[in-house]
N, C-alpha and C positions, 0 to 999 in steps of 0.2 A: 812369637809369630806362629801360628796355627797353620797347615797345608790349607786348610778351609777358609782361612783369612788371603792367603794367595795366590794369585789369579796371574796368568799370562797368555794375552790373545792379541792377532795379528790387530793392526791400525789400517785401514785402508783408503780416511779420509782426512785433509790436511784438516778438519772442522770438527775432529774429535778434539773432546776436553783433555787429553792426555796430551796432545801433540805440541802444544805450546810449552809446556812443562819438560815434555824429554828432550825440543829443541834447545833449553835453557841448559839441562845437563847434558846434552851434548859440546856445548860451547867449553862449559866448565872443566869437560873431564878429559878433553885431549888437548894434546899442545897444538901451538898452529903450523907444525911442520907435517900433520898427522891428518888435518883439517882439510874435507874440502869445500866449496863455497854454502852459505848460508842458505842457500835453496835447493840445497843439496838431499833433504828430508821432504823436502815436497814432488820431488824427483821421484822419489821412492815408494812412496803410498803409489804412483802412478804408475811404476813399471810393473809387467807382469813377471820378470823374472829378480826382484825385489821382495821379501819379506820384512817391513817393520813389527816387531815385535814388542809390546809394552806390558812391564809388569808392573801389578799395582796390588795395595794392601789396603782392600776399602776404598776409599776416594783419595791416596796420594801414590803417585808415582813413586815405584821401586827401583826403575830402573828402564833399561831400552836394550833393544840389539838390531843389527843388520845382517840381513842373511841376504848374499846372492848367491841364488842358486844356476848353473849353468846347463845349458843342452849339454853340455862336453859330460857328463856324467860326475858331480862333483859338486861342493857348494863352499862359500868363500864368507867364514864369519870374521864382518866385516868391520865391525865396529860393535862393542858391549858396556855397557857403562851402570853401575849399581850407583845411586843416591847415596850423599856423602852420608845423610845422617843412619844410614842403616846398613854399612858397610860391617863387614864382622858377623853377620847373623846369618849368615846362608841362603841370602840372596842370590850371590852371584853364581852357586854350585845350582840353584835350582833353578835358575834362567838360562844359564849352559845350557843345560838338561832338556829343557825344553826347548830352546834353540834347536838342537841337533835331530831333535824329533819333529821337526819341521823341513828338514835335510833329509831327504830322500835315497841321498846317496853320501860315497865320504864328505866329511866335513874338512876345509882346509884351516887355517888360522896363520894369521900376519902376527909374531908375537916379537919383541923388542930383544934383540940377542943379549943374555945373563951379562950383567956385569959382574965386575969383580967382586968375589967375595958370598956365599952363597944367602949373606942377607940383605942385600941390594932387592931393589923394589923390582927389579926385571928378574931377576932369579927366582922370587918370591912369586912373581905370577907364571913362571916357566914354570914350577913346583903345583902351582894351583889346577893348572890344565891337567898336569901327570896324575894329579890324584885322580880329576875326572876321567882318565884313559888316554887321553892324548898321548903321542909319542911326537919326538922330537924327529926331521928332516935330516939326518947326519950330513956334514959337510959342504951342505948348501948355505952360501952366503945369500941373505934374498936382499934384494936392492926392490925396499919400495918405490915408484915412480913419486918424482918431485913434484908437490901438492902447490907449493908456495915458493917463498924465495931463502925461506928457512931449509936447511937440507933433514931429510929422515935419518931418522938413526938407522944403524946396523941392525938387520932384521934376522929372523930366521923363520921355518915354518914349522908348524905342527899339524899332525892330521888325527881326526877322529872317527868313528865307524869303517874303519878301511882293514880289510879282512886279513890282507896278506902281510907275510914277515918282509917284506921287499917291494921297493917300488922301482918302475924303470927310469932312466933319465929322460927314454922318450913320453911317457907319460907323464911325469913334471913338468917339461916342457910343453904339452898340448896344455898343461893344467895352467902355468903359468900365463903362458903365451894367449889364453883366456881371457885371463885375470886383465892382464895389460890393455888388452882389447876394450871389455864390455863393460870392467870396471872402473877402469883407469884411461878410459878413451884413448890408447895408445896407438897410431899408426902399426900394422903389420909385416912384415917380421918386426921385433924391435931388437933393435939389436944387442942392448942388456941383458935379454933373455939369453942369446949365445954364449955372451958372456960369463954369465952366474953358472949355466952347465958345462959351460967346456971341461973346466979340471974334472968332475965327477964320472967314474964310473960307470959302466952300463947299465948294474943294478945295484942297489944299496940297499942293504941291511937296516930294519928300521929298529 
């Protein structure tokens, strides 16, 4: 796969020839506790604070991302998914890539907290972020908001473009308390968010 071969440019109508195809890998590639409803992508082409993203190689889809970006100064990738058959080539490091360069400000990321063992498939993507720069949230448990009737796993976050060695708990907190909100249509305060910060620190070390 040549850089000249591929291409990653925003979708902005449900009536592009890519959108039916990335809706297809988006079904495939997350489970349904992770999943929100099927109209959920047509949502998105329509918001203005929504970035769908499609990578393509020639005429087949490479892959997809979700970026919300928020007034609060920050951006929330949201969902990323590289094509089963072309996983391992460098797709997914260069859809990142161009991801975050669509992200005006830090990037946050919703990533599956490592399991056991550092070759578990969550460790292995916690590792795949760290090569791209990403740093891991210390000591924050994140509780994704329940999608379905399946519960989410144990989460954690990581951040990218974010300049400082330290971040506040009150800035996680406007960041999360965001999230909950615009992404996750969560009533305000929610009170999980209290939750997830009370044990932390003032500031942490990233």
């Amino acid at each position: 796969m040549s850089d000249a071969d591929f291409q990653v440019t925003p979708i902005t109508d449900g009536g592009d020839w890519r959108f039916a195809p990335i809706a297809d890998l988006y079904q495939r590639a997350f489970p349904a506790s992770e999943r929100k409803p099927a109209a959920f992508l047509n949502d998105v082409v329509a918001r203005s604070d929504y970035v769908l993203l499609a990578a393509s190689i020639g005429e087949d889809v490479a892959g997809f991302s979700v970026l919300y970006v928020s007034n609060a100064g920050f951006g929330l990738l949201e969902y990323m998914a590289v094509n089963e058959r072309l996983r391992g080539h460098g797709v997914g490091g260069k859809l990142f890539c161009e991801t975050a360069r669509h992200c005006p400000a830090p990037m946050v990321l919703e990533v599956e907290a490592p399991g056991e063992g550092a070759n578990s498939i969550e460790a292995r993507r916690v590792e795949f972020y760290r090569r791209l720069g990403c740093r891991m949230v210390p000591q924050l448990c994140y509780r994704m908001p329940q999608l379905r009737a399946e519960l989410p796993p144990p989460m954690r976050l990581m951040l990218t473009n974010y300049a400082s060695d330290t971040i506040g708990k009150a800035q996680l907190g406007d960041w999360i308390g965001d999230i909950y909100s615009h992404v996750y249509d969560r009533p305000q305060p929610d009170p999980a968010v209290a939750e997830m910060l009370f044990p932390l620190p003032d500031y942490l070390d990233l």
